[in-house]
C-alpha positions as CSV (number, residue, x, y, z in Angstrom):
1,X,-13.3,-5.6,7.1
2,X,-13.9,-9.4,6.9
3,X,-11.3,-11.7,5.5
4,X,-13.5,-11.2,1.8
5,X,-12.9,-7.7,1.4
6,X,-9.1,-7.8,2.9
7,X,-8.1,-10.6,0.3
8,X,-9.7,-8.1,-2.3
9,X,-8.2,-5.0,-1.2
10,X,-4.7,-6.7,-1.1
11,X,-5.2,-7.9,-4.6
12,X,-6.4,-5.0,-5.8
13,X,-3.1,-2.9,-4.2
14,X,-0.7,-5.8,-5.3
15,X,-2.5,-5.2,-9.0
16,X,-1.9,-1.6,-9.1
17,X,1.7,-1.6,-7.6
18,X,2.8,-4.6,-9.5
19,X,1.5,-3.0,-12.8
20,X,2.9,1.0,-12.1
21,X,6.0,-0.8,-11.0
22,X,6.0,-4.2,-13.0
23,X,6.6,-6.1,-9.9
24,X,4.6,-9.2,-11.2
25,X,5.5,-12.5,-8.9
26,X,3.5,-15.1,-8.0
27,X,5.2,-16.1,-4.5
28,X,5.0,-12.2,-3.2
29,X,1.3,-12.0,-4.3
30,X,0.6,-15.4,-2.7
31,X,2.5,-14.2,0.6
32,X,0.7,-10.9,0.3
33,X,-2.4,-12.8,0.0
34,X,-1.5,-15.0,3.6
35,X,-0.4,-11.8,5.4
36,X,-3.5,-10.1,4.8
37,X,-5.4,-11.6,7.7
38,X,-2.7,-12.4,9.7
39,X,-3.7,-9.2,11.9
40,X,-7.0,-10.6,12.5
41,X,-5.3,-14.1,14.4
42,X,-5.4,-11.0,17.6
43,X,-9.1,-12.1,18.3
44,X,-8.1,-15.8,18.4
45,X,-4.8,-14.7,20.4
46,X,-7.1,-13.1,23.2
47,X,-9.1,-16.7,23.5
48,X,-6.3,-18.6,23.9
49,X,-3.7,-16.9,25.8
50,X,-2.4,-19.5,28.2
51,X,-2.5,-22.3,25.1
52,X,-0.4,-19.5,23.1
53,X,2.2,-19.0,25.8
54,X,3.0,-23.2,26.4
55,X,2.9,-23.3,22.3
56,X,5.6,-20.6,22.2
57,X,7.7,-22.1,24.9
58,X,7.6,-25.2,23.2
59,X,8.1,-23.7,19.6
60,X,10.7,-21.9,21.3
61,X,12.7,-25.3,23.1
62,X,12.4,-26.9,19.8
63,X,13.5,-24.5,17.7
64,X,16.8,-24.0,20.0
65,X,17.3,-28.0,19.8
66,X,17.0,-27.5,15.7
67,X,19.5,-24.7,16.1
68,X,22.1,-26.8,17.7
69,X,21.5,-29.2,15.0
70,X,21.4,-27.2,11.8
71,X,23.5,-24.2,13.1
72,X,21.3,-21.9,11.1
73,X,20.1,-19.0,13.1
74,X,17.3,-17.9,10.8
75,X,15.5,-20.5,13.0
76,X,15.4,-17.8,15.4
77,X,12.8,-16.0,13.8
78,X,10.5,-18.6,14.3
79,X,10.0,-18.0,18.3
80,X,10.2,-14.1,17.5
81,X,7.4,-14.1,15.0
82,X,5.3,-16.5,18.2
83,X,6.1,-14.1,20.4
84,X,5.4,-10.9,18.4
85,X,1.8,-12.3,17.9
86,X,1.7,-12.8,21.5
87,X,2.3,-9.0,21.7
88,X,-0.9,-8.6,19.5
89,X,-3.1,-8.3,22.8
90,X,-6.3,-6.0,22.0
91,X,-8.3,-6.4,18.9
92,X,-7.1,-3.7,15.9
93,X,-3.6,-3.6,18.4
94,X,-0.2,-4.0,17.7
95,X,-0.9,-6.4,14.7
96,X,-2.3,-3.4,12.8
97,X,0.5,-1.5,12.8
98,X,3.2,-0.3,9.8
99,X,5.1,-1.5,12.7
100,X,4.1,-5.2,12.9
101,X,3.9,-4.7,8.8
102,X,7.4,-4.5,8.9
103,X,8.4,-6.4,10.8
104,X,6.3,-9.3,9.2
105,X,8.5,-8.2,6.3
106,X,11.6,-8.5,7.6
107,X,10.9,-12.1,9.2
108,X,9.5,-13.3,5.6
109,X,12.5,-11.1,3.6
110,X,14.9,-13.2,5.5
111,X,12.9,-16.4,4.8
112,X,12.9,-16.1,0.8
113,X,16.5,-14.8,1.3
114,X,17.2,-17.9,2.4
115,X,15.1,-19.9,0.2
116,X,14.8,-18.4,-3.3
117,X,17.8,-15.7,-2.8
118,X,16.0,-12.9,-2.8
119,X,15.0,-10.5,-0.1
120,X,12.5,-8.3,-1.5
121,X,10.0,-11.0,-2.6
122,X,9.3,-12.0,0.9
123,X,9.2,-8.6,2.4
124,X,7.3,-6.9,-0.5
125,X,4.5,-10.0,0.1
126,X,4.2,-9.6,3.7
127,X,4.7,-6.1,3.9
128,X,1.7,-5.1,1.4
129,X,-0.1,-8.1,3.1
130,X,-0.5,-6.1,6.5
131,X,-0.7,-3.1,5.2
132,X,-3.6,-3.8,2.8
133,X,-5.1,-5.2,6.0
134,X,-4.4,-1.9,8.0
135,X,-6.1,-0.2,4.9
136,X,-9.1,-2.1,4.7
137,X,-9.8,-1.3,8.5
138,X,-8.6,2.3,8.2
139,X,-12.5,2.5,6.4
140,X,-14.6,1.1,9.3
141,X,-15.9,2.7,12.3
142,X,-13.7,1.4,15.4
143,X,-10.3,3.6,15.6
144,X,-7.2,2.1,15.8
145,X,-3.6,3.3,15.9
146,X,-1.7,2.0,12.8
147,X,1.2,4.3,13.5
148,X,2.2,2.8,17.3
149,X,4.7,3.3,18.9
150,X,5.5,7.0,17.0
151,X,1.9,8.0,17.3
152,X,-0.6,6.8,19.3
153,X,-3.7,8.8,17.4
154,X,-6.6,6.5,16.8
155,X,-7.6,6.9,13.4
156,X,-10.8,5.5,11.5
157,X,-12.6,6.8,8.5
158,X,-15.8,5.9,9.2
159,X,-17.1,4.8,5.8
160,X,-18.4,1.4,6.0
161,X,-19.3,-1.4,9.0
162,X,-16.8,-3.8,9.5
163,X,-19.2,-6.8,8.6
164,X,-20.7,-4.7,5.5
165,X,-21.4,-8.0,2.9
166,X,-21.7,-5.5,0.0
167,X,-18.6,-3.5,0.8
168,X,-16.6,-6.7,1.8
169,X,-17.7,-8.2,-1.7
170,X,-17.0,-5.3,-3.9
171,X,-13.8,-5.2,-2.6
172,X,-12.8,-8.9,-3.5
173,X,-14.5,-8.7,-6.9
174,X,-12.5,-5.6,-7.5
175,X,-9.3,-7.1,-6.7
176,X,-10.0,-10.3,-9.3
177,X,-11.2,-7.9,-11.7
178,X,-7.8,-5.7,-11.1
179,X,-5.7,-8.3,-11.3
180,X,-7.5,-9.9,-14.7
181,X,-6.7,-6.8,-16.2
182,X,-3.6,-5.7,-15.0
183,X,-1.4,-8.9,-14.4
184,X,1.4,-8.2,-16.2
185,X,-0.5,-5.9,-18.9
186,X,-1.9,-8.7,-20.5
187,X,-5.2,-8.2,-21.0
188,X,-4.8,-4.3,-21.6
189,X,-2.1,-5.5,-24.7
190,X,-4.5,-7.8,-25.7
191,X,-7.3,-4.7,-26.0
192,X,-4.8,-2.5,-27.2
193,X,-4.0,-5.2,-30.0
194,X,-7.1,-6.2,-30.6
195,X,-7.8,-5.5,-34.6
196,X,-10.7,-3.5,-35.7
């Protein structure tokens, strides 16, 4: 999938899951939303490999020197996260992974922890940010493994190309349409109201 049909697919999940479970915020969706082609940064990774690796040293020297400083050790995750991506390697990799899902979580989890004081905001966004991604790519042709490192089966449905404009458009248009009509129930109350 392009980066149309992953934005769509991910509001189209958050829609669905937000409205079964009325888990309606603004800063997870918008999170969700960001993570949802973070995967794809691997094929800018690949291009700029030696770049990366000074950036993450330096990322990695500064982000000690704030630590001194601030004493906060969440600063930590910073370098991590650089260097996870680093780990990205191959196209359709390690950054497409429930693995790398997770872990995305647990970085941003921590982050809104710290900010807004509460855990499942950041992790929920990131979280069903990836794994919308993972989803969306689960329906092209290449074969990836989205269950590394417990299973290393390649897996790929086979339904669509990749750079499909139809499929990548009906995906985003779905996921505005979902999320008109389920965002907090608003529009179904409104129908369900509406007199006759």
């Amino acid at each position: 999938m392009h980066k149309e049909g992953h934005l769509g697919l991910t509001l189209l999940l958050f829609s669905i899951i937000g409205y079964i479970f009325n888990f309606w915020n603004e800063i997870a969706l918008t999170i969700a939303l960001i993570f949802s082609v973070v995967p794809d940064y691997d094929i800018r990774m690949q291009r700029a490999k030696g770049t990366f690796r000074i950036l993450a040293v330096l990322f990695t020297l500064i982000t000690f020197a704030l630590f001194l400083k601030l004493k906060n050790p969440f600063l930590f995750s910073i370098p991590i996260l650089f260097y996870v991506i680093h780990l990205m390697g191959e196209h359709r990799g390690f950054s497409h992974t429930l693995t790398f899902a997770f872990l995305c979580g647990a970085l941003m989890g921590f982050f809104t922890l710290k900010v807004f004081g509460d855990f499942s905001v950041g992790f929920v966004g990131a979280f069903l940010g990836v794994l919308s991604h993972i989803l969306g790519d689960l329906l092209t042709h290449k074969p990836f493994s989205p269950l590394y490192p417990f299973c290393r089966r390649r897996f790929a449905l086979k339904l669509v190309k990749s750079s499909n404009p139809i499929a990548n458009y009906l995906l985003l248009i779905s996921g505005f349409v979902s999320l008109t009509v389920l965002y907090r129930g608003i529009v179904l109350k409104a129908v369900a109201n509406f007199p006759r």
